[in-house]
mmCIF file of the N, C-alpha and C atoms, coordinates in Angstrom:
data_MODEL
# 
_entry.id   MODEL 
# 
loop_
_atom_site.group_PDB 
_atom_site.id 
_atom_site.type_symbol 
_atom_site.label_atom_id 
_atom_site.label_alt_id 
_atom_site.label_comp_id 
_atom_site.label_asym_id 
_atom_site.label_entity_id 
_atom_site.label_seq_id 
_atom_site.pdbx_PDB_ins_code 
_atom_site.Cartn_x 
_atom_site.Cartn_y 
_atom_site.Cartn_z 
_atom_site.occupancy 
_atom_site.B_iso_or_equiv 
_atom_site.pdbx_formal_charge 
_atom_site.auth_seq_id 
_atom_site.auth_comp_id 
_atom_site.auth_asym_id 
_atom_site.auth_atom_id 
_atom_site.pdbx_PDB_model_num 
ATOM 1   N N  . UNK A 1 1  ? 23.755 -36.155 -114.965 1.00 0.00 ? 1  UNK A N  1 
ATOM 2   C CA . UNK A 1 1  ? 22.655 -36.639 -114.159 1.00 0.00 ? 1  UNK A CA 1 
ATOM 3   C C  . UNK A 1 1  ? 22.201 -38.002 -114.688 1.00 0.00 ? 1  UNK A C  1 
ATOM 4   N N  . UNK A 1 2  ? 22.231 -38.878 -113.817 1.00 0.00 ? 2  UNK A N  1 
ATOM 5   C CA . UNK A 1 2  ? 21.415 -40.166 -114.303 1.00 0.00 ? 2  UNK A CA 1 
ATOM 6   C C  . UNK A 1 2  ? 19.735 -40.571 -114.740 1.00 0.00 ? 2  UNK A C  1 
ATOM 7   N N  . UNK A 1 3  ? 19.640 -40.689 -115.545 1.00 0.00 ? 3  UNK A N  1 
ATOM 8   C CA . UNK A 1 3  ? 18.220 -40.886 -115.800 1.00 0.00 ? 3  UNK A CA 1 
ATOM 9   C C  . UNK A 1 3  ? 17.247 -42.089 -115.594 1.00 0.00 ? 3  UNK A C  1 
ATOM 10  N N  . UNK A 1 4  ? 16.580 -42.414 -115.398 1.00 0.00 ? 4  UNK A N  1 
ATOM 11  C CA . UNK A 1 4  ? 15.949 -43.737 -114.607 1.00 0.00 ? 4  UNK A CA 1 
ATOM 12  C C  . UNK A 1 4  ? 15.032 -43.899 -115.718 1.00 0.00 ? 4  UNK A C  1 
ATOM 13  N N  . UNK A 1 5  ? 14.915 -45.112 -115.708 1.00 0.00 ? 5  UNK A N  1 
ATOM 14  C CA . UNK A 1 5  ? 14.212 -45.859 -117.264 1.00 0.00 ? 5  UNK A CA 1 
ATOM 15  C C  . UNK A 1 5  ? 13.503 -46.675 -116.031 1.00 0.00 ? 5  UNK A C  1 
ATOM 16  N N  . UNK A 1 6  ? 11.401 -46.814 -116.902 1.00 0.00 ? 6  UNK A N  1 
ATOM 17  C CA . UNK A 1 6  ? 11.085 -47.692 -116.312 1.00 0.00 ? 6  UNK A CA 1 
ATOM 18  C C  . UNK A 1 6  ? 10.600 -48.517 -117.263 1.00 0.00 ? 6  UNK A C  1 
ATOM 19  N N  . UNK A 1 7  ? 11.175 -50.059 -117.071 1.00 0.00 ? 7  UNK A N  1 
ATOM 20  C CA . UNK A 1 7  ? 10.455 -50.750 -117.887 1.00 0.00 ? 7  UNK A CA 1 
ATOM 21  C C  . UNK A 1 7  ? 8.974  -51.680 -117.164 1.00 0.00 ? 7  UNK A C  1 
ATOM 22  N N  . UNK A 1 8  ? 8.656  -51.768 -118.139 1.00 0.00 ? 8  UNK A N  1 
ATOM 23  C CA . UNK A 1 8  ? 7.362  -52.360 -118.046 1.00 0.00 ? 8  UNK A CA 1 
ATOM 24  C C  . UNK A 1 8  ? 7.337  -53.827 -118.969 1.00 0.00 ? 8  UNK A C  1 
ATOM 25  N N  . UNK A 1 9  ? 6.812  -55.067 -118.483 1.00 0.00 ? 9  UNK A N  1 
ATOM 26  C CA . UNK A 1 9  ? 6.956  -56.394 -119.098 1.00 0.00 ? 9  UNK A CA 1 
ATOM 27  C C  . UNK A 1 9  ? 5.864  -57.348 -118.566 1.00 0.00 ? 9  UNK A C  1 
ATOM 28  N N  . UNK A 1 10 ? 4.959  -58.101 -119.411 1.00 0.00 ? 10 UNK A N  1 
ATOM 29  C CA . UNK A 1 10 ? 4.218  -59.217 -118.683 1.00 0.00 ? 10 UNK A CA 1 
ATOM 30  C C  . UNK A 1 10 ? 4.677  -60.287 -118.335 1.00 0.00 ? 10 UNK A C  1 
ATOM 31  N N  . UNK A 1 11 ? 4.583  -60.830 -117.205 1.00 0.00 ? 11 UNK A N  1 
ATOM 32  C CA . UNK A 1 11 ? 4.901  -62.032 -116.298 1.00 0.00 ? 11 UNK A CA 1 
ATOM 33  C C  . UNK A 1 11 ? 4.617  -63.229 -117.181 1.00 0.00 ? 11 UNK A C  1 
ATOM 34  N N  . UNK A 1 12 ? 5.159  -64.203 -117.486 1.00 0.00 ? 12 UNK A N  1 
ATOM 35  C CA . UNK A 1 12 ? 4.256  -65.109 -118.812 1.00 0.00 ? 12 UNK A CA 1 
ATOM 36  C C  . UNK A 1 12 ? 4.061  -66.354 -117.817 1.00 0.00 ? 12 UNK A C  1 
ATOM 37  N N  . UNK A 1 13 ? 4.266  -66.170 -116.505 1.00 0.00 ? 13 UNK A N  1 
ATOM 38  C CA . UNK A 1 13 ? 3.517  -66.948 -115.518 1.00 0.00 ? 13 UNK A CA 1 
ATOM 39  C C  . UNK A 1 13 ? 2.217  -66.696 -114.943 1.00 0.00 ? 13 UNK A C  1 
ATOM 40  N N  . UNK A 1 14 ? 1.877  -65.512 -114.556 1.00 0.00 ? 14 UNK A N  1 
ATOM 41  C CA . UNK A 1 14 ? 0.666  -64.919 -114.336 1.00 0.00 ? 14 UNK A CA 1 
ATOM 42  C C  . UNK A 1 14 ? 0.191  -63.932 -115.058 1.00 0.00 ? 14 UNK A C  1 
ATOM 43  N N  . UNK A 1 15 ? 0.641  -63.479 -116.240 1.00 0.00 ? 15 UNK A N  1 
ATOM 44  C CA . UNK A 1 15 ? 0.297  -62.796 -117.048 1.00 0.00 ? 15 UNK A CA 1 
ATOM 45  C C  . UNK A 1 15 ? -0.129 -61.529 -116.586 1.00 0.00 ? 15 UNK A C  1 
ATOM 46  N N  . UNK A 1 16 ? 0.570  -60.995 -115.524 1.00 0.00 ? 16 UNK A N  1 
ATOM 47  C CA . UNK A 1 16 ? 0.395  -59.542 -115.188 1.00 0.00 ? 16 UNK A CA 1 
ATOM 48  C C  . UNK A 1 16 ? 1.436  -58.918 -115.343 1.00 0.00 ? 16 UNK A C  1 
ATOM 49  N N  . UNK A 1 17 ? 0.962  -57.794 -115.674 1.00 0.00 ? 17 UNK A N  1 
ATOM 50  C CA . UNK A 1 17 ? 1.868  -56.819 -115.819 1.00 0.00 ? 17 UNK A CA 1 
ATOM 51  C C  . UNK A 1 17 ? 3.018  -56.088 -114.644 1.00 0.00 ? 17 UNK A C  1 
ATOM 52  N N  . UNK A 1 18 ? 3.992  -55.687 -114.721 1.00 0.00 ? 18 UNK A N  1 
ATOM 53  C CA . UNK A 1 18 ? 4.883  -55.437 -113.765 1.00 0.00 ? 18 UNK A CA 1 
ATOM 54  C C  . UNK A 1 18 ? 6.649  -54.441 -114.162 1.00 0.00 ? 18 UNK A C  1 
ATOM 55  N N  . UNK A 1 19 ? 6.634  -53.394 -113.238 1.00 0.00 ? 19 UNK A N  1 
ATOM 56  C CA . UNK A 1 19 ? 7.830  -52.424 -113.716 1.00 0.00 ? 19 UNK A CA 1 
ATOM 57  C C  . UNK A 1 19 ? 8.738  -53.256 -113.125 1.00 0.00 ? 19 UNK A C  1 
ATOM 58  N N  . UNK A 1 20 ? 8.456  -53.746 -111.431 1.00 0.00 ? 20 UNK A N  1 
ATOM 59  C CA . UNK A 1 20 ? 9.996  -53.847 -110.989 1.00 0.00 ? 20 UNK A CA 1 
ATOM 60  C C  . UNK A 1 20 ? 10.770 -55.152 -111.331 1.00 0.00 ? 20 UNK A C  1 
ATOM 61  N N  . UNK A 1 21 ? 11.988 -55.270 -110.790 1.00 0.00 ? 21 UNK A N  1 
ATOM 62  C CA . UNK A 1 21 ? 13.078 -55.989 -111.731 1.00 0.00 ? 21 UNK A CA 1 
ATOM 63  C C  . UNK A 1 21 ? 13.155 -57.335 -111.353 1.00 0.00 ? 21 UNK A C  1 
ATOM 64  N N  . UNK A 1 22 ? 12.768 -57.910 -112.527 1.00 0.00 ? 22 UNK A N  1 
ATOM 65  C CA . UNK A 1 22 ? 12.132 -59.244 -112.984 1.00 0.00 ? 22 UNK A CA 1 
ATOM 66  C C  . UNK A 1 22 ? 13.445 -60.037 -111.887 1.00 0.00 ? 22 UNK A C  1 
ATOM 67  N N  . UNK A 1 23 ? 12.647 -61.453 -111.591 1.00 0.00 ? 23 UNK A N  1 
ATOM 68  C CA . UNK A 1 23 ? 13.400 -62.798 -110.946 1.00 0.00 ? 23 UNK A CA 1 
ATOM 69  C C  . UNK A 1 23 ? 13.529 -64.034 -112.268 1.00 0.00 ? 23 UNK A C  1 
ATOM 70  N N  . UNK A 1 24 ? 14.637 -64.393 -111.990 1.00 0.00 ? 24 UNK A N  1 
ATOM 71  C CA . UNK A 1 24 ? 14.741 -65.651 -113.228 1.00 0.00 ? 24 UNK A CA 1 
ATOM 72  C C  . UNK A 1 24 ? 13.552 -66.647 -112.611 1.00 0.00 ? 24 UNK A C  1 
ATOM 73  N N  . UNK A 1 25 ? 13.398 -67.660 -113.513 1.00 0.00 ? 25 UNK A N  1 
ATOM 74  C CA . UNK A 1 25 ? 12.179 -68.692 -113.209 1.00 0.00 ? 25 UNK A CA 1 
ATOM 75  C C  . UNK A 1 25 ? 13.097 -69.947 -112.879 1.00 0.00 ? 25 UNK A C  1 
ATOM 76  N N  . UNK A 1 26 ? 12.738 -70.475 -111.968 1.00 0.00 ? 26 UNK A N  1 
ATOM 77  C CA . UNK A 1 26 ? 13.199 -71.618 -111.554 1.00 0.00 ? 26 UNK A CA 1 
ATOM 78  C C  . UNK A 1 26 ? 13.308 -72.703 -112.309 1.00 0.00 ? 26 UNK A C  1 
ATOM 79  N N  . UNK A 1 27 ? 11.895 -72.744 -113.832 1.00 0.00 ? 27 UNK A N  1 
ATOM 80  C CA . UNK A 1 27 ? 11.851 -73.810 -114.297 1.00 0.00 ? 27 UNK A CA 1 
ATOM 81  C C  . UNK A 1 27 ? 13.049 -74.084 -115.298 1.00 0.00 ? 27 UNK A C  1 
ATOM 82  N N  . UNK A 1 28 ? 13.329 -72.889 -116.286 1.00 0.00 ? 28 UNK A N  1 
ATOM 83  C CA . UNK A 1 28 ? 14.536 -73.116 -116.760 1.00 0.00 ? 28 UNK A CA 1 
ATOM 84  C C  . UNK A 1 28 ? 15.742 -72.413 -117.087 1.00 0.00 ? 28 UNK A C  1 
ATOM 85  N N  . UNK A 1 29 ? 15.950 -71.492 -115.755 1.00 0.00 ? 29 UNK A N  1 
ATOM 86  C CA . UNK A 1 29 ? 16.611 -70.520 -115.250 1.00 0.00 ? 29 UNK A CA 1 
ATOM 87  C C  . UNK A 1 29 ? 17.333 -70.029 -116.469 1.00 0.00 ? 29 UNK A C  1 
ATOM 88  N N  . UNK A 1 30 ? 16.195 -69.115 -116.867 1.00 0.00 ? 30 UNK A N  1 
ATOM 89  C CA . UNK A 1 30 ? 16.382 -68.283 -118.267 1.00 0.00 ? 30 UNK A CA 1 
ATOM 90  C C  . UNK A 1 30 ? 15.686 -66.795 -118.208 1.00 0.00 ? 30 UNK A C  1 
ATOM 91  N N  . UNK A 1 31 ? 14.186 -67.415 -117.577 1.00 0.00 ? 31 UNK A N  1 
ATOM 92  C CA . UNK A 1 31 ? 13.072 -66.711 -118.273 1.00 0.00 ? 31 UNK A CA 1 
ATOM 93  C C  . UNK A 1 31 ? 12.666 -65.949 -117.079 1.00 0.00 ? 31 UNK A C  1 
ATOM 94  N N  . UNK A 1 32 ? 12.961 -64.225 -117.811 1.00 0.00 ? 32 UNK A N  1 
ATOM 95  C CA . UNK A 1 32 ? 12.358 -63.366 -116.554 1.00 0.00 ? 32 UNK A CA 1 
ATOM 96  C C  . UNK A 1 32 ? 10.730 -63.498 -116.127 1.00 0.00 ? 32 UNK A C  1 
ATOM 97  N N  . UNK A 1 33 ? 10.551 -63.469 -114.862 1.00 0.00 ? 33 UNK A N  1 
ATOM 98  C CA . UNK A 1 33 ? 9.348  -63.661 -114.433 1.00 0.00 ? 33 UNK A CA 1 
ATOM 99  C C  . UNK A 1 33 ? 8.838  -62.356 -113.433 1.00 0.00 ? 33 UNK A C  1 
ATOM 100 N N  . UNK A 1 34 ? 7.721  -61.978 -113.056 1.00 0.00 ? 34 UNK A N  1 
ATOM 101 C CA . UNK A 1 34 ? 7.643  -60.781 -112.214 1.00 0.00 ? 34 UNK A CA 1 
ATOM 102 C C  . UNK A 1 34 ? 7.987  -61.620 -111.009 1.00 0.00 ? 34 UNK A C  1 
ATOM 103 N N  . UNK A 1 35 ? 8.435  -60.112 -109.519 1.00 0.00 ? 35 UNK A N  1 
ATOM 104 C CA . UNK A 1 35 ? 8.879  -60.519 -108.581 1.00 0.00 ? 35 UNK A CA 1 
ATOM 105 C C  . UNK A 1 35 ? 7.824  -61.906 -107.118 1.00 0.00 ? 35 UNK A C  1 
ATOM 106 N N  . UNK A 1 36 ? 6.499  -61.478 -107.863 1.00 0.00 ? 36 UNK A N  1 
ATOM 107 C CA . UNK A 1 36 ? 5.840  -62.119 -106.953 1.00 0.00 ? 36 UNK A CA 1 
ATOM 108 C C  . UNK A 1 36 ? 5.554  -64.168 -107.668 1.00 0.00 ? 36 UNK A C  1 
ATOM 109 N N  . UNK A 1 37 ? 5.842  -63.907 -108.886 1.00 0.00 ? 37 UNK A N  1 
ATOM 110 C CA . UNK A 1 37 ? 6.112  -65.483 -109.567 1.00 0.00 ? 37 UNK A CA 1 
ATOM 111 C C  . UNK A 1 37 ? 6.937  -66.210 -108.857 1.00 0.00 ? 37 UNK A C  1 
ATOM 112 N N  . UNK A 1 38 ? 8.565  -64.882 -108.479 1.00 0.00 ? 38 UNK A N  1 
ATOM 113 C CA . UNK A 1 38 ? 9.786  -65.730 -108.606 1.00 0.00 ? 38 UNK A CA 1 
ATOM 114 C C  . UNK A 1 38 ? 9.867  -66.157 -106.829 1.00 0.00 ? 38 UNK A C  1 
ATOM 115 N N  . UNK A 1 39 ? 8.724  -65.373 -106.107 1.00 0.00 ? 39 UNK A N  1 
ATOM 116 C CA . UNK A 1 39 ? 8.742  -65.699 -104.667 1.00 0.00 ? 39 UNK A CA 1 
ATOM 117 C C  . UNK A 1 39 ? 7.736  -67.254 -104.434 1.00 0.00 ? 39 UNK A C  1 
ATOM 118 N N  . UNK A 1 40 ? 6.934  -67.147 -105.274 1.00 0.00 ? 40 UNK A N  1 
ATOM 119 C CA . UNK A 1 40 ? 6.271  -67.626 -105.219 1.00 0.00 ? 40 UNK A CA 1 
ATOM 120 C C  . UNK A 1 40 ? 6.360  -69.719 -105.719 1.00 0.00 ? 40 UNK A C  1 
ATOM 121 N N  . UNK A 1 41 ? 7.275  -69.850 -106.666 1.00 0.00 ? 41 UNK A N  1 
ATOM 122 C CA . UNK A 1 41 ? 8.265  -70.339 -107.128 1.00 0.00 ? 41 UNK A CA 1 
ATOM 123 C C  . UNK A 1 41 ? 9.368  -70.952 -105.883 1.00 0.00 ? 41 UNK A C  1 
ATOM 124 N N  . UNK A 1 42 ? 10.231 -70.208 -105.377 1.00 0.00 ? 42 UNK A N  1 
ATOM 125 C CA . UNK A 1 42 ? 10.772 -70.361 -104.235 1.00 0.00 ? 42 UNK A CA 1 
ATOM 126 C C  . UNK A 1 42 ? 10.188 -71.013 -103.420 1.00 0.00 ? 42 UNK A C  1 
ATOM 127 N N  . UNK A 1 43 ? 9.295  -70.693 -102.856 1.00 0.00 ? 43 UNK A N  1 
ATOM 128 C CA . UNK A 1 43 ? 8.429  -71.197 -101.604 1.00 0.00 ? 43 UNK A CA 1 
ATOM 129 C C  . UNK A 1 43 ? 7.884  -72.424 -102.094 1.00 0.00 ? 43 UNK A C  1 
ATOM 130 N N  . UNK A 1 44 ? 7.306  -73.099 -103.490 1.00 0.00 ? 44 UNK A N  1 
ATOM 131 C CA . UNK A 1 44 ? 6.619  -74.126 -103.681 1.00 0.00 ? 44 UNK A CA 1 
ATOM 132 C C  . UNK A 1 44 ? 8.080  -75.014 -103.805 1.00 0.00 ? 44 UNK A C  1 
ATOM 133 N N  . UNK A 1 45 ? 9.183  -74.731 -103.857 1.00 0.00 ? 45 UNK A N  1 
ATOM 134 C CA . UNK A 1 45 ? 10.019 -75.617 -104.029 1.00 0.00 ? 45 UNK A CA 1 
ATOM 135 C C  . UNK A 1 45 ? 10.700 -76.264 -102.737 1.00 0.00 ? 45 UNK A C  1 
ATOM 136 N N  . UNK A 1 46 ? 10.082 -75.493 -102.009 1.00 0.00 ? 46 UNK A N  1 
ATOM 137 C CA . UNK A 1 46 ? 10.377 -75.755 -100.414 1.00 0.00 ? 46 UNK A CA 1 
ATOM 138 C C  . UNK A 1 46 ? 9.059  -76.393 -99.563  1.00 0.00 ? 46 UNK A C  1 
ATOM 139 N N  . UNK A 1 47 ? 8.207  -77.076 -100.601 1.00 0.00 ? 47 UNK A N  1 
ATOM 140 C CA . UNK A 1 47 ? 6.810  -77.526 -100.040 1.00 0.00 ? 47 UNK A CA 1 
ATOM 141 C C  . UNK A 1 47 ? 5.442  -76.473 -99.589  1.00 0.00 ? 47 UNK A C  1 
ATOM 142 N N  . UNK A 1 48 ? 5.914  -75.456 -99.617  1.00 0.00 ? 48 UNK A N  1 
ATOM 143 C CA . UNK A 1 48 ? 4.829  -74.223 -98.843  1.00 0.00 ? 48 UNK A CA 1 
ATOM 144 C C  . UNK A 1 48 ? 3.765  -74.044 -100.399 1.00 0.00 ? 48 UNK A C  1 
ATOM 145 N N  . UNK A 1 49 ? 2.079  -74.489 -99.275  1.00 0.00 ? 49 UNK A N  1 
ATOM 146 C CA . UNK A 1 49 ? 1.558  -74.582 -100.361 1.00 0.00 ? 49 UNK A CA 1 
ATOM 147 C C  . UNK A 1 49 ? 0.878  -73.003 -100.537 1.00 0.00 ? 49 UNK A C  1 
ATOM 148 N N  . UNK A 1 50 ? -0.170 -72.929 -101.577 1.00 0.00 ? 50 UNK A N  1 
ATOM 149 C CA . UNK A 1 50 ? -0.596 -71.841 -102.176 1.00 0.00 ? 50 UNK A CA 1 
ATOM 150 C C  . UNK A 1 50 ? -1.437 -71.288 -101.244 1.00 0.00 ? 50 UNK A C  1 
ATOM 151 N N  . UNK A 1 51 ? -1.654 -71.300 -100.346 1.00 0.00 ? 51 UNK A N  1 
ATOM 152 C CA . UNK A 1 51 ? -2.640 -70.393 -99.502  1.00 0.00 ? 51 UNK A CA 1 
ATOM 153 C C  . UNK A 1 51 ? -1.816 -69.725 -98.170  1.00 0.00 ? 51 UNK A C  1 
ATOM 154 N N  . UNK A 1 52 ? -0.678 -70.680 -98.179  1.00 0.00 ? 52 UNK A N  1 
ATOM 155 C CA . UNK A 1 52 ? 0.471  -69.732 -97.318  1.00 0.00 ? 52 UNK A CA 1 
ATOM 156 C C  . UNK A 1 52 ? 1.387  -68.813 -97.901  1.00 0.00 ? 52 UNK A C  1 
ATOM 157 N N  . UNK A 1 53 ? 1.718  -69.145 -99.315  1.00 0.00 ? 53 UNK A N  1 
ATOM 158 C CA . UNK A 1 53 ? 2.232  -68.448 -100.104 1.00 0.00 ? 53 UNK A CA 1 
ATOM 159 C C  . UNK A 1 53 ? 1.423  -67.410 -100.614 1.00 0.00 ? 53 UNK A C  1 
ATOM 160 N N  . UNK A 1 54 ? 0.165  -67.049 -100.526 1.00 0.00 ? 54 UNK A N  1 
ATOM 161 C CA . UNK A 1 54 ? -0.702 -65.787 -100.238 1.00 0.00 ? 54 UNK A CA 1 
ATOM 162 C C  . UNK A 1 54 ? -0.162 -64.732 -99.043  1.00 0.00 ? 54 UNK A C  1 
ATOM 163 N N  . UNK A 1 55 ? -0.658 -65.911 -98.176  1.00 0.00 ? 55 UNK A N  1 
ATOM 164 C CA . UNK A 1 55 ? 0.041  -65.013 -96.698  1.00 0.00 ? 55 UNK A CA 1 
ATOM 165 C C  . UNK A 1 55 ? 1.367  -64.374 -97.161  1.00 0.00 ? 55 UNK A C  1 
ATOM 166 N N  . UNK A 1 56 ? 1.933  -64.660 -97.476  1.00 0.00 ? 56 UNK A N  1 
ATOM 167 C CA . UNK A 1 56 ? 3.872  -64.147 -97.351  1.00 0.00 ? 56 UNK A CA 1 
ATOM 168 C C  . UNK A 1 56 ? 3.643  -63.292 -97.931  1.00 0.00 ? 56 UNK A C  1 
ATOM 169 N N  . UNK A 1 57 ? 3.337  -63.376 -99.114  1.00 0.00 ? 57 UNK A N  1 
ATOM 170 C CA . UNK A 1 57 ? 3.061  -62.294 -100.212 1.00 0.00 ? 57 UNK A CA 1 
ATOM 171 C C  . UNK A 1 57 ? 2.766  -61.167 -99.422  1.00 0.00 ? 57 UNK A C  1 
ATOM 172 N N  . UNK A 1 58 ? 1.450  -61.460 -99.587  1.00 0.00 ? 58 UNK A N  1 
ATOM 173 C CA . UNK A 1 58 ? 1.234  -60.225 -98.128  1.00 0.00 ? 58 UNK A CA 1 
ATOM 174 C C  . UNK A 1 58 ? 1.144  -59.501 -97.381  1.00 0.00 ? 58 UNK A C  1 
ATOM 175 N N  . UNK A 1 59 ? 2.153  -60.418 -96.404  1.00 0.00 ? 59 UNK A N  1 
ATOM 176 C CA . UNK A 1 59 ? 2.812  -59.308 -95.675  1.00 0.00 ? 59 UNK A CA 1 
ATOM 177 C C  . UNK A 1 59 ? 4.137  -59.273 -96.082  1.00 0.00 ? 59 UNK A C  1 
ATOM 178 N N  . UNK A 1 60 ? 4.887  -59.392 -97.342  1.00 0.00 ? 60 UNK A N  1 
ATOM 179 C CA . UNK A 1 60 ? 6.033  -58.714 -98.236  1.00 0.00 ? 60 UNK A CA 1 
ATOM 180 C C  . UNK A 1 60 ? 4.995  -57.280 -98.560  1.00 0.00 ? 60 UNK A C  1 
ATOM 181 N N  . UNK A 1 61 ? 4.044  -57.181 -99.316  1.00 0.00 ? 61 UNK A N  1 
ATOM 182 C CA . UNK A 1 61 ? 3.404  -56.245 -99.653  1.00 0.00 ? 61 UNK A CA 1 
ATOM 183 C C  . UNK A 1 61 ? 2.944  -55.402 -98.507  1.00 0.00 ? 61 UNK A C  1 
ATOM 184 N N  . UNK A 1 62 ? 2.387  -55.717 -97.602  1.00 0.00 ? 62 UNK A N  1 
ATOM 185 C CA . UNK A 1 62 ? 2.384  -54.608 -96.621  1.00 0.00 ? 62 UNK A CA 1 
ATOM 186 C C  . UNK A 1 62 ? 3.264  -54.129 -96.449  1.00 0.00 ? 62 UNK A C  1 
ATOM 187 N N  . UNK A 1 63 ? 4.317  -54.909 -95.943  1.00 0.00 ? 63 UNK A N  1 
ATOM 188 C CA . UNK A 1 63 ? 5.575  -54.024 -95.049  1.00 0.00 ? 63 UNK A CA 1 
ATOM 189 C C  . UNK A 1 63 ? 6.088  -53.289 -96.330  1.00 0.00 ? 63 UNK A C  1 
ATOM 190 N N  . UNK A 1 64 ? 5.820  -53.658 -97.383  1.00 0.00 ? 64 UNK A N  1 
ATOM 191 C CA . UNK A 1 64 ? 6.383  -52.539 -98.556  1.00 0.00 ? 64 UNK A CA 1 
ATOM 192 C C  . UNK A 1 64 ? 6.028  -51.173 -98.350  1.00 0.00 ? 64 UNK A C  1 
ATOM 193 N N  . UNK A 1 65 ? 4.544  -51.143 -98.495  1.00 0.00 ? 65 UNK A N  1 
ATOM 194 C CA . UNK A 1 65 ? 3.484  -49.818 -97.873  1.00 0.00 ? 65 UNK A CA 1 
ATOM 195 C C  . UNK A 1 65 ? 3.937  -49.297 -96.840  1.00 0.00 ? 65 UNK A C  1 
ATOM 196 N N  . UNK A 1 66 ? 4.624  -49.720 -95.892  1.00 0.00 ? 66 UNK A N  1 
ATOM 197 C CA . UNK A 1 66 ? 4.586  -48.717 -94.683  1.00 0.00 ? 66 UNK A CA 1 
ATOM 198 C C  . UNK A 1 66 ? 5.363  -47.698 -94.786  1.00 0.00 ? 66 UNK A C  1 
# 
């Protein structure tokens, strides 16, 4: 039987805490970051500023919930 390990790690971008499985960081594609850094990251590199990059978030997080 397989056993499922959860890890747990702080984001050293937003300094929150987080189980699921870390995104590399854009800045020096090394350093695990939590998943909402590494979206978040993405989108500013494509010009989308911080109050739309709320929005996305979002509704990534809602539609997670349903």
């Amino acid at each position: 039987m397989k056993e499922t390990m959860t890890r747990t790690a702080v984001c050293p971008r937003c300094k929150k805490v987080y189980t699921d499985r870390p995104a590399i960081s854009r800045t020096d594609g090394k350093t695990p970051i939590c998943p909402d850094c590494g979206t978040r990251e993405a989108l500013e590199s494509i010009g989308i500023d911080t109050a739309e990059q709320d929005k996305i978030l979002r509704a990534i997080h809602g539609n997670m919930s349903s």
